[in-house]
TORLUM-511151 format. One record per residue: z, x, y of N, C-alpha, C in turn. Coordinates in steps of 0.05 Angstrom, whole numbers, plus 5000, padded with zeros to 4 digits. Example, Ala and Ser with C-alpha at 12.3 -4.5 7.8 and 13.67 -1.06 7.14 Angstrom:
515652644886515652464910515652644934;514252574955514352734979515752585001;
This chain:
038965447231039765657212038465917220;039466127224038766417219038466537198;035466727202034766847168035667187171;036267217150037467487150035367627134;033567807150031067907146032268137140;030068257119030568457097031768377078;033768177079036268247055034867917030;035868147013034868016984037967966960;037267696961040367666932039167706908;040467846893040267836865041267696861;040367446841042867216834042267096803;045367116794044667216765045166806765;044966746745045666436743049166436733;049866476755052966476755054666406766;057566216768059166066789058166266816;059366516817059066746837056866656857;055166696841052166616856052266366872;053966196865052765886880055265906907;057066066885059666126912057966266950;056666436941054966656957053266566969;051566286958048366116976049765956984;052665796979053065626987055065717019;055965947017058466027038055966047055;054066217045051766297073050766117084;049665967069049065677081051165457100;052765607096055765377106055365597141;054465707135055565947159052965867177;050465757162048265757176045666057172;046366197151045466477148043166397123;041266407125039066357101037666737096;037566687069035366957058033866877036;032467127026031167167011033567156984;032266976960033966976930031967046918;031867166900031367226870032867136851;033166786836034566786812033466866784;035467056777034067096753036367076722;034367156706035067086678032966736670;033466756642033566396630034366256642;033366016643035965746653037065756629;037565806605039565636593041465906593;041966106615044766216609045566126636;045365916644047265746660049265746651;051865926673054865936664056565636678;054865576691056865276705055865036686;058465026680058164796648060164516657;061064396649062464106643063964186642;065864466627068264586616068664876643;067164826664067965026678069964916704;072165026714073664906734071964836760;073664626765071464576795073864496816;073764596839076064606862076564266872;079364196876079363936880079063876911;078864096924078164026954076464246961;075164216992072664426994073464657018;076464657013077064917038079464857019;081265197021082765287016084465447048;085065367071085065487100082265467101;081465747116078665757127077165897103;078365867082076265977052074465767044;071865717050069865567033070565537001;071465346987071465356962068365236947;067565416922064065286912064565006907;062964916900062164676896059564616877;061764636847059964736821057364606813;058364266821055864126810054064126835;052864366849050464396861049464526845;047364616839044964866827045365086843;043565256834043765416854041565406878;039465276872036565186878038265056901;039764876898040764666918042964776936;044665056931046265226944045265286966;043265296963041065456985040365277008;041565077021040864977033040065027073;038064927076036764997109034265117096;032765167125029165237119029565547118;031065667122030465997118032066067107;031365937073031466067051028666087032;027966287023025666337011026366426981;026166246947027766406930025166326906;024966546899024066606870024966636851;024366656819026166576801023866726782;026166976765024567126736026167056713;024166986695026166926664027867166656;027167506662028467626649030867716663;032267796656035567836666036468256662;033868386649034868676665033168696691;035568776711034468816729031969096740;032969256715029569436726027269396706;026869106699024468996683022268986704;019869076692017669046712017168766723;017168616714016668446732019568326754;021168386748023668286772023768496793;021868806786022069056804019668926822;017868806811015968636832016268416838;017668176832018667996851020668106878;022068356870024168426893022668536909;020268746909017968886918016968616936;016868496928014168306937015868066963;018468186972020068096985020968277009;019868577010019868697022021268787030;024368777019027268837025027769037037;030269057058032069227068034169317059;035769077040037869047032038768797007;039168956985040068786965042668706959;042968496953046368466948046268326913;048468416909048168436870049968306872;049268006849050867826843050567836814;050567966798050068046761050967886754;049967866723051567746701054467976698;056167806685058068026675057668216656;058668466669058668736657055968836658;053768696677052368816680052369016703;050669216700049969426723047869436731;048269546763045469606782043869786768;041769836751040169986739039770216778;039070566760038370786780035270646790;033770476774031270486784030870266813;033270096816033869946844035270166862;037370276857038770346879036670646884;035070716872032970946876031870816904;030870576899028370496920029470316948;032070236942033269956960037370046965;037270016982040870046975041969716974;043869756958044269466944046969456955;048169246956050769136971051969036956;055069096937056268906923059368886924;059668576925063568526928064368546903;065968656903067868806890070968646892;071868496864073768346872076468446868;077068726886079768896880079569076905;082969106914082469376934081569616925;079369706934078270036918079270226941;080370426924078770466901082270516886;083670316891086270246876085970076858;083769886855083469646831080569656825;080069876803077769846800077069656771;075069536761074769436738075469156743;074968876721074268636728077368456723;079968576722081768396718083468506744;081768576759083668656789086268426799;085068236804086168006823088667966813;089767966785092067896773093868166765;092468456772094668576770095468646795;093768546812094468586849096468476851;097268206836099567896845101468066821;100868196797103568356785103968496796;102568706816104568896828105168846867;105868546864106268426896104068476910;101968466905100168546925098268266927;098068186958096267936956092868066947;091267926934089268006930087268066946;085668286942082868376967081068446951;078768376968076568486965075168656974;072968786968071569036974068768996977;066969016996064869106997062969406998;061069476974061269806968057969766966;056669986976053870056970053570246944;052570106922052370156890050970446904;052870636877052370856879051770966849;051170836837050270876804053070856783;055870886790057970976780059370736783;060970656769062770356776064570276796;064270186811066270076834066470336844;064670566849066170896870064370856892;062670686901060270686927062170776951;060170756965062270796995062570447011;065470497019066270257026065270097049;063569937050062869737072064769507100;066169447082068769297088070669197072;073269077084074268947053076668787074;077068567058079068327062081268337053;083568247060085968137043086367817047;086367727029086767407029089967317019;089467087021092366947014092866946987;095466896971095666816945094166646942;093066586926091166276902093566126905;092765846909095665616904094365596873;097165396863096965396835095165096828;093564966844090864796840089164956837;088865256850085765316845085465556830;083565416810082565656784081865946800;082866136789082766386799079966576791;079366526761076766626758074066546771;073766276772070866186775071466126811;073766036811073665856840073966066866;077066226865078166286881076366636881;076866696855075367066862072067026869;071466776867067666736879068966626905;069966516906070466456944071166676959;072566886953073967066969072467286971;069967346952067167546951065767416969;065167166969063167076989064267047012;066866977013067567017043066767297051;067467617044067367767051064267827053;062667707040059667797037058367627058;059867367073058667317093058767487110;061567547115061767737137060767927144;059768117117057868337122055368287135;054168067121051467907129051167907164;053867637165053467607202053267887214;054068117200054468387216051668437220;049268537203047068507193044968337215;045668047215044567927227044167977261;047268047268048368107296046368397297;047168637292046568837290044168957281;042968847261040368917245041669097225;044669187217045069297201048169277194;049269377162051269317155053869457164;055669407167058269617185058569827173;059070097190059170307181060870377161;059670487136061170557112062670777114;064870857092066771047093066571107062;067071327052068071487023070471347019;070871266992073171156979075571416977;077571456985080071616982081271536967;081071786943082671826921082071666888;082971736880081971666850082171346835;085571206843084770966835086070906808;086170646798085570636773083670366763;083670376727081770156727082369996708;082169776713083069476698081269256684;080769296663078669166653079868946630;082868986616083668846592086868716600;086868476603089568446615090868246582;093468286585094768156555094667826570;094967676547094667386563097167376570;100167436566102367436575102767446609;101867726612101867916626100367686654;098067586634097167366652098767176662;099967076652101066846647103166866671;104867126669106567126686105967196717;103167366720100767346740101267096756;100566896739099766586746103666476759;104766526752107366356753108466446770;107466756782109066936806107866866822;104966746830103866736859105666466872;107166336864108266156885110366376891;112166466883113866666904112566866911;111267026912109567196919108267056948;107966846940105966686968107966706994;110166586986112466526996113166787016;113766936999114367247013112867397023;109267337020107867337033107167127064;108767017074108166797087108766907119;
C-alpha cells in the first residue's frame, strides 16, 4: 500500500466517508483520517440501502456493513477520532495540527461547512456531487438525469463560499441502474471514485492537478418535489439507453 503524505480526511461518520477509505484502500492509497463527531450519529443504520453487488463497471460500490475504522484497510493508514463535530473546535484544530497536513479533503456531515478558520491554515479538497458550476447545491444528480444529462462530479478547493472553489477535476459517469440507491450508494461511489483520482495524482506528483476558475454563474439546487423525483428515477433507464 502507498501513503499519501500530507493529506488528511475529514470524516464525518457518514455512508460518504466509508465510500472514500474504502475506494482508497481498494486502490492501495492509505492516509491520515480524522473521524469525527459522536459515535451515536452514525448515519449507516439497518434502514440504510446497501449495494447488491461490489462494482457497478469499474465503479467501486461501499460496502455499508464495514465501519469506518475497518474501511481503512492496509498499514498506512493512521486515524484519530474527536467527539466534537464543528470542525474549527479547538480540539479537532489540534488533532488536524498534530498530523501535520498538506492537504485536507472534507467529507462533512450534511449541510455542513468548511469553517474560514481551516481553509485559513490548510487548503481543503472537496467532491462536489454536480457539474459546477452548472449544479450547484445537494439535489444535483437528479436534476442532471431531468435535464438528460448523465451525472458528474466535481472536485473544488473550498474557498469559503458554496460549491464556487476553483476546479480540481471532474468526471462524468454512467446513469445509476435502477438496483442501485442513488443517495447513499451511487453519489458516495462516484465522489470517491473521483477523489481517488485526485489522490493517485498527489501521490504520483506530490501534488493535486492544476486547478482552473469556475466559468460563469450556474445555478443551485437544494429542494427537489418528490414527483419531480420520481420521474428522475423512471427516466434513467432511457436516458441510459441513449446514453450508451
Amino acid at each position: 500500500m502507498a501513503r499519501l503524505n500530507g493529506v488528511v480526511i475529514l470524516a464525518a461518520r457518514t455512508a460518504r466517508s466509508r465510500a472514500y477509505l474504502q475506494t482508497l484502500a481498494a486502490a492501495g492509497l492509505g492516509a491520515d483520517v480524522l473521524i469525527y463527531g459522536p459515535a451515536d450519529m452514525e448515519q449507516v443504520t439497518a434502514a440504510t440501502p446497501r449495494a447488491k453487488k461490489s462494482h457497478y463497471g469499474d465503479l467501486l460500490l461501499p460496502d455499508f456493513d464495514r465501519s469506518l475504522a475497518e474501511s481503512a484497510q492496509g498499514d498506512d493508514w493512521r486515524i484519530s477520532e474527536c467527539p466534537e463535530t464543528a470542525l474549527d473546535a479547538p480540539a479537532i484544530l489540534a488533532a488536524i495540527a498534530a498530523f501535520e497536513p498538506r492537504l485536507l479533503v472534507f467529507s462533512g456531515y450534511p449541510a455542513q461547512r468548511v469553517p474560514a478558520a481551516l481553509i485559513a491554515r490548510w487548503p481543503v479538497l472537496h467532491v462536489h456531487g454536480g457539474a459546477l458550476p452548472d449544479y450547484r447545491g445537494s439535489t444535483t444528480v437528479y436534476y442532471s438525469m431531468l435535464n438528460n444529462r448523465r451525472p458528474e462530479v466535481t472536485g473544488i478547493l473550498v474557498d469559503g463560499e458554496i460549491d464556487t472553489g476553483n476546479v480540481v477535476d471532474r468526471r462524468i459517469f454512467p446513469m445509476p441502474p435502477a438496483d442501485i440507491d442513488i443517495d447513499y450508494v451511487y453519489d458516495s461511489a462516484m465522489r470517491a471514485d473521483l477523489l481517488c483520482h485526485c489522490l493517485q495524482h498527489w501521490h504520483t506528483h506530490g501534488c493535486l492537478p492544476d486547478t482552473q476558475a469556475q466559468d460563469g454563474e450556474g445555478h443551485s439546487y437544494y429542494i427537489i418535489h418528490p414527483l419531480l423525483k420520481r420521474i428522475a428515477l423512471l427516466g434513467r433507464h432511457t436516458l441510459a439507453g441513449e446514453k450508451a
